[in-house]
C-alpha positions as CSV (number, residue, x, y, z in Angstrom):
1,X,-6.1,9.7,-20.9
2,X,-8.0,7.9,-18.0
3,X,-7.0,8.2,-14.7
4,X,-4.9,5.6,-13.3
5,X,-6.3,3.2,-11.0
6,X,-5.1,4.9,-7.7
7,X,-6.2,8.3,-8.9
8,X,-10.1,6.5,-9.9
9,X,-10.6,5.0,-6.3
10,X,-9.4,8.2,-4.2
11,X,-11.8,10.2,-6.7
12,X,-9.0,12.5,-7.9
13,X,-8.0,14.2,-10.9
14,X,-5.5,12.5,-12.9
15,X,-3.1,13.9,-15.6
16,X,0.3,12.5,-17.5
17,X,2.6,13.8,-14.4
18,X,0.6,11.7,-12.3
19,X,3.1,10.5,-9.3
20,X,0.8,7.8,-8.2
21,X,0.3,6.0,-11.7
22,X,3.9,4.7,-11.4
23,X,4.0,3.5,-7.8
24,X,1.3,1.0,-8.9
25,X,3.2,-0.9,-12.0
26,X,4.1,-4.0,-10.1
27,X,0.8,-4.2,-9.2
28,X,-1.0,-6.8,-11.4
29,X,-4.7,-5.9,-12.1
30,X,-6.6,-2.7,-12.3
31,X,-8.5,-3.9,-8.8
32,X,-5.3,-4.8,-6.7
33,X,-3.8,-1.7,-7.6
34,X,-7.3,0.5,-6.3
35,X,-7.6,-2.2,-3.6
36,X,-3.7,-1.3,-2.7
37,X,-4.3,2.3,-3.0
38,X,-7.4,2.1,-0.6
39,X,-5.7,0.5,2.1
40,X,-2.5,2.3,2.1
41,X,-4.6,5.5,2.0
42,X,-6.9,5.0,4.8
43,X,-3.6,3.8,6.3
44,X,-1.5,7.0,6.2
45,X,-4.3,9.4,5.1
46,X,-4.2,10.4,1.2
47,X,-2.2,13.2,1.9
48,X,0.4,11.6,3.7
49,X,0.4,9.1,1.3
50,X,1.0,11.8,-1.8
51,X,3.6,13.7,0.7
52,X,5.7,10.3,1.4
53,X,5.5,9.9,-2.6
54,X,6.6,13.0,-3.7
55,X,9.0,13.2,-1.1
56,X,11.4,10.3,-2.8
57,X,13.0,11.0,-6.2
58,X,10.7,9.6,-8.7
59,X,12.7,6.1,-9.5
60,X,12.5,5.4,-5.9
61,X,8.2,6.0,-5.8
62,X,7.2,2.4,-6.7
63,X,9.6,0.9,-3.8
64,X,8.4,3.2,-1.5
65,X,4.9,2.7,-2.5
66,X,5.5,-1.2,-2.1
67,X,7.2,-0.3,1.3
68,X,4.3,1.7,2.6
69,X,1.5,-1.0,1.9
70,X,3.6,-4.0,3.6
71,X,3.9,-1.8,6.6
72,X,0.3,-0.9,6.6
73,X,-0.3,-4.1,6.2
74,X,1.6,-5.3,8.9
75,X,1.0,-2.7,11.6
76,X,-2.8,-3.6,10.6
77,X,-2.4,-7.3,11.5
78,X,0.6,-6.7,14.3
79,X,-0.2,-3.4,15.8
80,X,2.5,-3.2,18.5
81,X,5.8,-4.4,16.0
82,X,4.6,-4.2,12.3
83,X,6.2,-5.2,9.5
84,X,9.6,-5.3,11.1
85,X,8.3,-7.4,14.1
86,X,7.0,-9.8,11.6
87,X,10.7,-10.3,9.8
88,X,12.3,-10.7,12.9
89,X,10.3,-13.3,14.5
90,X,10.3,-15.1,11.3
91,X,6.6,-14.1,10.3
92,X,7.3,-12.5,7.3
93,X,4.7,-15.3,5.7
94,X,1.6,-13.3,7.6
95,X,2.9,-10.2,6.4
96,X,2.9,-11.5,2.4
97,X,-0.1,-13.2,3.3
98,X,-1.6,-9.3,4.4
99,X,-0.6,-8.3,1.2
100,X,-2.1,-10.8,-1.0
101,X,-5.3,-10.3,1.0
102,X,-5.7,-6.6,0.5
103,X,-4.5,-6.8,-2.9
104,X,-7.6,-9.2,-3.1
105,X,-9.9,-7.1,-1.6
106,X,-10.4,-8.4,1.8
107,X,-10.1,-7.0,4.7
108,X,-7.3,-8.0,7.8
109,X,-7.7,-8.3,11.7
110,X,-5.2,-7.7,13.9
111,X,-3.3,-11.2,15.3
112,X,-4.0,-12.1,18.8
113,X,-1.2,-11.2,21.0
114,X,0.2,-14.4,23.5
């Protein structure tokens, strides 16, 4: 079986128990799930990012996964409030817009702060 798309971009072996494989279902496309995996590993370090997964029963992996890479995501482009500074000023829009760029491939910069 080949590795799953996570596994190939961290360069890691791969096998049928793989807990990474299912945290990147909702994922459309073999690139936005390696670009996904990239950036929420460089984020959190790989592993802390195998720890967090294996840490959650396995239904609960793909949420957590998803919850991980907004989070990296928005702490990347909102480093002092994140994510959760984004939703509560009504920003959530730069924090899907994160997303959809590193699921792209590109690469994000931090806002500028007022």
């Amino acid at each position: 079986r080949m590795s799953c798309n996570g596994c190939r971009v961290l360069r890691k072996g791969c096998s049928d128990s793989c807990i990474l494989r299912p945290c990147l279902q909702w994922i459309e496309g073999p690139e936005a799930q390696g670009h996904a995996t990239v950036f929420v590993a460089k984020f959190f370090g790989r592993a802390g990012l195998m720890n967090f997964i294996s840490a959650v029963p396995e239904n609960q992996r793909p949420a957590l996964f998803q919850s991980l890479l907004y989070e990296a995501c928005g702490r990347t482009v909102n480093p002092v409030f994140g994510a959760v500074g984004l939703l509560w000023s009504g920003s959530w829009h730069v924090c899907q817009a994160a997303v959809e760029t590193v699921l792209k491939g590109g690469s994000l910069q931090a806002l500028k702060q007022p």
